[in-house]
C-alpha positions in Angstrom: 96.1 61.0 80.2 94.9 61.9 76.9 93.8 65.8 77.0 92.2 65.7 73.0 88.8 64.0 73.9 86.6 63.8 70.5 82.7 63.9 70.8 81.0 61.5 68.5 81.0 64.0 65.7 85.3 63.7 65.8 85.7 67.3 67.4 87.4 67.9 70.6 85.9 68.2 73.6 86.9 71.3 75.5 84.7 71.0 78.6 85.5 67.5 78.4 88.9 67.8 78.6 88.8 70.9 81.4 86.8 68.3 83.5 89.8 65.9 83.4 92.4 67.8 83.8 90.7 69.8 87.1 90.1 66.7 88.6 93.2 65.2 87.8 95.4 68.2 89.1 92.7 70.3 91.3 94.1 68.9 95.1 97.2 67.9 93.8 97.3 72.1 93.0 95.9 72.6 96.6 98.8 70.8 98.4 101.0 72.4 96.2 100.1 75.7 96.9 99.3 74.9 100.5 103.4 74.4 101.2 103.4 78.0 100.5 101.1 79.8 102.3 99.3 77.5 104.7 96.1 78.2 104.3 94.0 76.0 103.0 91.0 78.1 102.0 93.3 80.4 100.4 95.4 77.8 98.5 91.7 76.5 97.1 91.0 79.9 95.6 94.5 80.7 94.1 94.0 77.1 92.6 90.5 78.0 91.4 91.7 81.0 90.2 94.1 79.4 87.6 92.1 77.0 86.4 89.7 80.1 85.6 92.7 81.7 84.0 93.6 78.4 81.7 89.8 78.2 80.7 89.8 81.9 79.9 92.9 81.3 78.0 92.8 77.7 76.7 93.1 78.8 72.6 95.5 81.4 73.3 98.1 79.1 75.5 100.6 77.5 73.7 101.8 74.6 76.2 105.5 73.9 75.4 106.1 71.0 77.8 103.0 69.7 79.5 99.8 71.2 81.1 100.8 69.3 84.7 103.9 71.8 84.5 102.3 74.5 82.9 99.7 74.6 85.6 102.2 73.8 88.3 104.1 77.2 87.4 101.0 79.2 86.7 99.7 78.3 90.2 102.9 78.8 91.9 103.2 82.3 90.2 99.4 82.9 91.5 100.8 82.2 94.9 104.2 84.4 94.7 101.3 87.2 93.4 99.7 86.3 96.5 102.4 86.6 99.0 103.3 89.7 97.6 100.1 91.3 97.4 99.5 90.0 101.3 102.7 91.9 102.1 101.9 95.2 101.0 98.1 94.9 102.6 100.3 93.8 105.7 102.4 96.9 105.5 99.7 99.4 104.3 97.7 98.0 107.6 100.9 98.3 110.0 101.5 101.6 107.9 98.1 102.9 108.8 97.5 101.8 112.3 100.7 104.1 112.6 99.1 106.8 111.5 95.9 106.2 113.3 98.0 106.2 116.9 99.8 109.3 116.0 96.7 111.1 114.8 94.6 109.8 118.1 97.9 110.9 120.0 97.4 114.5 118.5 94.2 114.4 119.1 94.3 113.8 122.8 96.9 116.2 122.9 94.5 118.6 121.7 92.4 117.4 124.0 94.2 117.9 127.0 95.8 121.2 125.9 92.1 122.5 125.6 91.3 120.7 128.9 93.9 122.6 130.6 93.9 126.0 129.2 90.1 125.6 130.5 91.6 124.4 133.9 93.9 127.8 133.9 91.0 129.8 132.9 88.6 128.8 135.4 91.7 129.0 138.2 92.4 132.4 137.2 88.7 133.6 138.5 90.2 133.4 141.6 92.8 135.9 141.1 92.6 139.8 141.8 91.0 141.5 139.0 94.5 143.6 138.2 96.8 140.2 139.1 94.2 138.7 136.3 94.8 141.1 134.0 98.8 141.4 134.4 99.1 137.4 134.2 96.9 137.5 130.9 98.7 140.1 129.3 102.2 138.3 129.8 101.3 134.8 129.3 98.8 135.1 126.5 99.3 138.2 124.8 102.9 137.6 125.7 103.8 141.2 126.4 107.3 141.5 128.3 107.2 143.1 131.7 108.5 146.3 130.5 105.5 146.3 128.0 103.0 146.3 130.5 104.3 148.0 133.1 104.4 150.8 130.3 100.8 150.2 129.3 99.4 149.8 132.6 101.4 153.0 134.0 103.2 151.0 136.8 106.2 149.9 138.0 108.4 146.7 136.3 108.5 145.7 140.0 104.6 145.7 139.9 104.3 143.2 137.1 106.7 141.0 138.5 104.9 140.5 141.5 102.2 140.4 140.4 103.0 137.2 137.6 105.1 136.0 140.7 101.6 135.8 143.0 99.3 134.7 139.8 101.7 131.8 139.3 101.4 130.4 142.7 97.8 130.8 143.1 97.5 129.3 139.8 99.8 126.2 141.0 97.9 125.9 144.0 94.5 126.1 142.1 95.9 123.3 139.8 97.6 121.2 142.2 94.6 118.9 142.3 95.0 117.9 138.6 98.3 117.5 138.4 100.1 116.1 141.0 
């Protein structure tokens, strides 16, 4: 195939020429491509996408063998670009999704923490207004029982028993959520 079509005034042709070679090597391009990545709406736009390139860069390309080849080898790079580029989307996505599920895992962590500090809260209402205030004092202030039995001017005995009783009205209170 000749690729140095003169008009009638003797000059060359350049959409001329494109024309042939594109429909000369366009679906021969396609299968080509196709081997690689099996998919043939994909394999039509990485063709399309070098013939765009060797328009774009027609008077700058300096064909040493011939422009079958040279398009050959600038589709099959396009396609190796492709793969690559296809890869790292695929491991940003798997990378992502990752972090999604920990960050929704934290969040219904959060979630149920809050839930059940609201469960405790509500169960304590039930106990004795000194048992209540004991049980907060060592489980969220986080005196020791010394501490409060020092603060509250009563017996280390006191505090036990009193955490001791707050703990299995609490369970008991509870049971129904977690069982």
């Amino acid at each position: 195939m000749s690729l140095l079509l003169k008009n009638k005034d003797g000059y060359v042709d350049k959409n001329a020429e494109f024309k042939n070679v594109f429909k000369e090597y366009f679906n021969p391009l396609v299968n080509f491509v196709n081997r690689y990545i099996n998919n043939w709406e994909m394999s039509r736009e990485i063709v399309q996408f070098t013939f765009m390139k060797y328009w774009e860069n027609h008077d700058k390309i300096n064909i040493k063998t011939s422009v079958k080849s040279y398009l050959f080898q600038s589709a099959k790079n396009n396609t190796i670009d492709y793969i690559r580029k296809e890869k790292n989307i695929r491991k940003l996505k798997e990378t992502t999704s990752q972090q999604l599920k920990i960050a929704e895992n934290e969040v219904d962590l959060d979630d149920d923490a809050l839930i059940l500090r609201q469960r405790i809260l509500n169960a304590m209402k039930s106990l004795k207004p000194k048992c209540e205030e004991i049980f907060r004092l060592h489980k969220f202030e986080g005196l020791t029982y010394q501490e409060i039995s020092d603060h509250l001017n009563i017996s280390k005995r006191s505090v036990e028993d009193n955490v001791a009783r707050a703990l299995l009205i609490l369970k008991d209170e509870l049971k129904q959520y977690y069982s």
